[in-house]
C-alpha positions as CSV (number, residue, x, y, z in Angstrom):
1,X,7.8,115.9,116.3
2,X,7.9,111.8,115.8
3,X,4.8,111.4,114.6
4,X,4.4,114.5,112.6
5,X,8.1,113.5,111.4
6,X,7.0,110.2,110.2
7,X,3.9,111.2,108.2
8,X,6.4,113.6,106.4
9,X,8.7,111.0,105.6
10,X,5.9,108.5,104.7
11,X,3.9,111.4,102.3
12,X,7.3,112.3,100.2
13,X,7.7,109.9,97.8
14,X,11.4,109.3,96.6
15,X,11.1,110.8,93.1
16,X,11.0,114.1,94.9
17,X,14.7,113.8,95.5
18,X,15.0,113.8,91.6
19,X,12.7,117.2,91.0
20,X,15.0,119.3,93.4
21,X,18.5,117.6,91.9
22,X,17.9,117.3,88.9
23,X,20.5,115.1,86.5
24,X,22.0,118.7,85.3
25,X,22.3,120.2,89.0
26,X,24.0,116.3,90.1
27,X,26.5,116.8,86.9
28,X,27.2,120.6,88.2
29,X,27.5,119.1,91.8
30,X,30.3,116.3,90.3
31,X,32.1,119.3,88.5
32,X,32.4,121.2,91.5
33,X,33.8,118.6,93.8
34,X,36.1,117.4,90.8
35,X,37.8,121.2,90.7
36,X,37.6,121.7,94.6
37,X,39.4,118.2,94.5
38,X,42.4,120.2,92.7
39,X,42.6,122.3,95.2
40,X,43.3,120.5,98.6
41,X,44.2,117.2,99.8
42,X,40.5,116.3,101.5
43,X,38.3,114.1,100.1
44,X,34.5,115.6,99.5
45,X,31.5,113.0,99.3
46,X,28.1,114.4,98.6
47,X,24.6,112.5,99.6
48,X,21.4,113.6,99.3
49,X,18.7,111.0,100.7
50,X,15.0,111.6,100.4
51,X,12.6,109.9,102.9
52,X,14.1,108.1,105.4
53,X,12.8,104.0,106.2
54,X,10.5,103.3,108.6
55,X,12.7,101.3,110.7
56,X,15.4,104.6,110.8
57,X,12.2,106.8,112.1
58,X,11.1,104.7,114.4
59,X,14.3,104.7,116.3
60,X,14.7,108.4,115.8
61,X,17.5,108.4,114.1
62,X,18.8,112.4,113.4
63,X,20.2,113.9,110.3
64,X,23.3,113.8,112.5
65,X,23.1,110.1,113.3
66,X,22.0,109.1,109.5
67,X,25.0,111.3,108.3
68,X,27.6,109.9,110.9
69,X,26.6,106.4,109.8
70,X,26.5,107.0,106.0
71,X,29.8,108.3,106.7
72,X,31.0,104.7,108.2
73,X,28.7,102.9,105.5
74,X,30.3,104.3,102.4
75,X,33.4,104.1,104.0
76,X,34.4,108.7,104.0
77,X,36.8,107.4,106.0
78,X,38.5,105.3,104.5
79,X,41.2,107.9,103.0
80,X,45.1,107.9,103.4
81,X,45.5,110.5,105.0
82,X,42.2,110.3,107.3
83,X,40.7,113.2,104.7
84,X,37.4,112.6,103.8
85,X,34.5,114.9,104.2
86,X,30.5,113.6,103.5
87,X,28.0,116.4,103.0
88,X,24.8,115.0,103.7
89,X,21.6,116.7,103.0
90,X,18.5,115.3,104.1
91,X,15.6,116.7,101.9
92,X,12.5,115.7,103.8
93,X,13.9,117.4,107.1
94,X,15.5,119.7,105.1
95,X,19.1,119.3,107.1
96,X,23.0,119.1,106.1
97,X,25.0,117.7,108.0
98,X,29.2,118.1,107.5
99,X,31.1,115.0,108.8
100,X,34.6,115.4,108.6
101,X,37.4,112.4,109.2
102,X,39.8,113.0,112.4
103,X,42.4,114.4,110.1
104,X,40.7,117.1,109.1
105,X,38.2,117.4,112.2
106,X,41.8,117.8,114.6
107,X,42.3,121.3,112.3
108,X,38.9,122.5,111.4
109,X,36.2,122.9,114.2
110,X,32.4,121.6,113.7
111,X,31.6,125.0,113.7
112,X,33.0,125.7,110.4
113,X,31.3,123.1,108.6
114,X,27.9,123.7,110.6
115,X,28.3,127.6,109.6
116,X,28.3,125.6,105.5
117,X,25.7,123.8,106.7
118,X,23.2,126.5,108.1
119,X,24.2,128.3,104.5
120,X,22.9,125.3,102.6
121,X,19.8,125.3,104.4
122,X,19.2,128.7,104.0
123,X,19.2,128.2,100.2
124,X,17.4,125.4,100.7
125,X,14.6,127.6,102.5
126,X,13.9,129.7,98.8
127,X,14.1,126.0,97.0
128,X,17.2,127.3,95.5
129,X,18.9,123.6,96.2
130,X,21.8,124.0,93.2
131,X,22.9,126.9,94.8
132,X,23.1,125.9,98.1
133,X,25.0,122.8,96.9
134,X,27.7,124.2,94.9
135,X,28.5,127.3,97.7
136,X,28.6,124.8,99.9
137,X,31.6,122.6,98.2
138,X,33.0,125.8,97.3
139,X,33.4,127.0,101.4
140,X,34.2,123.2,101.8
141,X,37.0,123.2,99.2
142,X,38.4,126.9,100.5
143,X,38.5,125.7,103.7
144,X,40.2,122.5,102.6
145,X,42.8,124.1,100.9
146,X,43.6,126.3,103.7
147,X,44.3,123.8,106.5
148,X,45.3,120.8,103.8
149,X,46.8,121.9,100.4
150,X,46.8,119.9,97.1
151,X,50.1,117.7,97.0
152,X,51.6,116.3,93.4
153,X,50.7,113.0,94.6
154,X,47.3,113.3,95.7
155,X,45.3,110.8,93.8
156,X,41.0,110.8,93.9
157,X,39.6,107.8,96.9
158,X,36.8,108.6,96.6
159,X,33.6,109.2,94.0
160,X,32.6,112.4,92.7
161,X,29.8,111.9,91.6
162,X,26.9,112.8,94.3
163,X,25.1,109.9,95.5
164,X,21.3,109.8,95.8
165,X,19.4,107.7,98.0
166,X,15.8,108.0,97.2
């Protein structure tokens, strides 16, 4: 699987990212997290990368591992009250990962968010990526707002807006 990952990686060129989210499906993406927001107290980040460095091949590095340290990187958990949530979707490998902050992770087991994730990919499967996306931060936000309801003072940590590393 290295090798044959690699070449994968290497063949994609970054722009691809772009074709499958487009700026319209990003905007629909910001929307969504912006009313799921309303509803609980998490906080939702949304990446999508497109082909991984050589360097992060080369030491093998997982979907899991990339999306544990994007997590750290753009700083997910860096919330008041230990709330943030990345959703990470790796295009080339076509995997989502859900990393959830030890507030939330104490209440909601990784096999909820894996369950979103599987979903996604699924979607992902009949290239139907906008869809997959926003049911995704919609069983994100319901299960937010179950285990962590909106308070009055809740105030928005972190961007809405998805980020795309290409």
């Amino acid at each position: 699987m290295g090798l044959q990952r690699i070449v994968k990686h290497a063949l994609l060129p970054g722009w691809w990212v772009r074709r499958n989210f487009p700026p319209a499906a990003l905007k629909a993406i910001k929307t969504a997290i912006t009313e799921s927001e309303k509803a609980h107290g998490g906080e939702l980040r949304f990446v999508i990368e497109g082909p991984l460095s050589l360097q992060l091949l080369l030491r093998g590095q997982s979907p899991r591992q990339r999306a544990i340290d994007l997590f750290a990187e753009l700083r997910v958990w860096d919330t008041e009250h230990n709330s943030g949530v990345l959703i990470y979707v790796q295009l080339v490998d076509r995997r989502v990962e859900i990393v959830a902050d030890r507030g939330i992770a104490a209440k909601v087991p990784q096999a909820q968010w894996s369950d979103i994730c599987r979903g996604m990919e699924d979607c992902f499967r009949v290239n139907a990526w906008r869809r997959g996306a926003l049911e995704a931060i919609d069983r994100a936000g319901r299960l937010l707002a179950l285990h962590f309801p909106a308070r009055a003072n809740d105030r928005n940590e972190l961007p809405d807006q998805p980020l795309v590393i290409d």
